[in-house]
C-alpha positions as CSV (number, residue, x, y, z in Angstrom):
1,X,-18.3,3.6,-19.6
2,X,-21.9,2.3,-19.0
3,X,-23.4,-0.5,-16.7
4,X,-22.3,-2.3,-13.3
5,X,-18.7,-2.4,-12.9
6,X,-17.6,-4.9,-9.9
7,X,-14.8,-4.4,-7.8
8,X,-12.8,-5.8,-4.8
9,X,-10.7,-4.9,-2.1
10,X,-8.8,-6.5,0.8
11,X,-6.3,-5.6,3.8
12,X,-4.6,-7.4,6.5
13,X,-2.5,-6.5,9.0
14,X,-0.8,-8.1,11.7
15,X,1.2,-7.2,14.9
16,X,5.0,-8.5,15.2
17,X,6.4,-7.5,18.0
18,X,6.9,-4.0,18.3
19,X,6.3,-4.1,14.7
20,X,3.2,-4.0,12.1
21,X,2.8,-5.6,8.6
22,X,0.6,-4.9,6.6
23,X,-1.0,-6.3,2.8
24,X,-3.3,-4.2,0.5
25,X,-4.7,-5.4,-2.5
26,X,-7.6,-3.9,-4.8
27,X,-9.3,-4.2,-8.2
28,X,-11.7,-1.2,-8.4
29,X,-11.9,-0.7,-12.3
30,X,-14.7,2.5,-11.8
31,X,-12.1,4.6,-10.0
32,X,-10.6,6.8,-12.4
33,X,-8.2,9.0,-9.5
34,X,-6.2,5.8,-8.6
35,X,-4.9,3.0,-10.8
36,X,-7.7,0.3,-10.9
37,X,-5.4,-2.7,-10.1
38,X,-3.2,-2.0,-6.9
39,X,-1.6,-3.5,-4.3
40,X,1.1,-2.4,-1.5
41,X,3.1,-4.4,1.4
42,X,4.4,-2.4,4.4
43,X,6.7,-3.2,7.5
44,X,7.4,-1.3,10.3
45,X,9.8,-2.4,13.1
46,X,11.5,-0.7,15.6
47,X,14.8,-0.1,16.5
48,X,16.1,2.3,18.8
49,X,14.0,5.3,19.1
50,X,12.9,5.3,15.6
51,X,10.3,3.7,13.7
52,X,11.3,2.7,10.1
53,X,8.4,1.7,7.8
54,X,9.6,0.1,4.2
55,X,6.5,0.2,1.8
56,X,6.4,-1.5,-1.7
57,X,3.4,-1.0,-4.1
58,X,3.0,-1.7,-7.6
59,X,0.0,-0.6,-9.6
60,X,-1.1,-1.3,-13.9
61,X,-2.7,2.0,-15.4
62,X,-5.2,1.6,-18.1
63,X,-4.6,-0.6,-20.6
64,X,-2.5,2.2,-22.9
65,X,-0.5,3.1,-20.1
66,X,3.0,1.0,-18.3
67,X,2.6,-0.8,-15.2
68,X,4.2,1.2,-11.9
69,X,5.9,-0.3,-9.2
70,X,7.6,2.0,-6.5
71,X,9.7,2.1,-3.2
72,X,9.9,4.0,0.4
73,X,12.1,4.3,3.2
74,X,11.1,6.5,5.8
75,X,11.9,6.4,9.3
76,X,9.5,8.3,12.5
77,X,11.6,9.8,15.5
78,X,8.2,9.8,18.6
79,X,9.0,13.7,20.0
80,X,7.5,14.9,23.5
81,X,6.7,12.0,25.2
């Protein structure tokens, strides 16, 4: 509630390709509109002419609350080129 709270944060990303990967990870136990522990892994490749991105990310709430984990699919047709 009171005094310094520390946190951390980190992302990479790399190019593969015609592809993108991507790491997130962060402990920010101030921030009170996300979950303070976090971290998400995306790909993108691809294939054709669309783009599919797979993203994982799993979160813990506050200490009374479960931890999360959830899934996407989604794939990106480019229009007007």
């Amino acid at each position: 509630e009171t005094g310094v709270l520390p946190g951390a944060s980190v992302d990479l990303a790399e190019q593969l390709g015609g592809g993108r990967a991507a790491l997130t990870a962060a402990y920010e136990p101030y921030r009170r509109d996300v979950r303070p522990l976090r971290a998400a892994a995306s790909l993108e490749l691809p294939f054709g002419g669309p783009t599919a991105r797979v993203e994982v990310a799993a979160g813990a709430l506050h200490p009374t609350a479960p931890d999360a984990v959830a899934g996407r699919l989604s794939l990106a047709w480019p229009f007007g080129r």
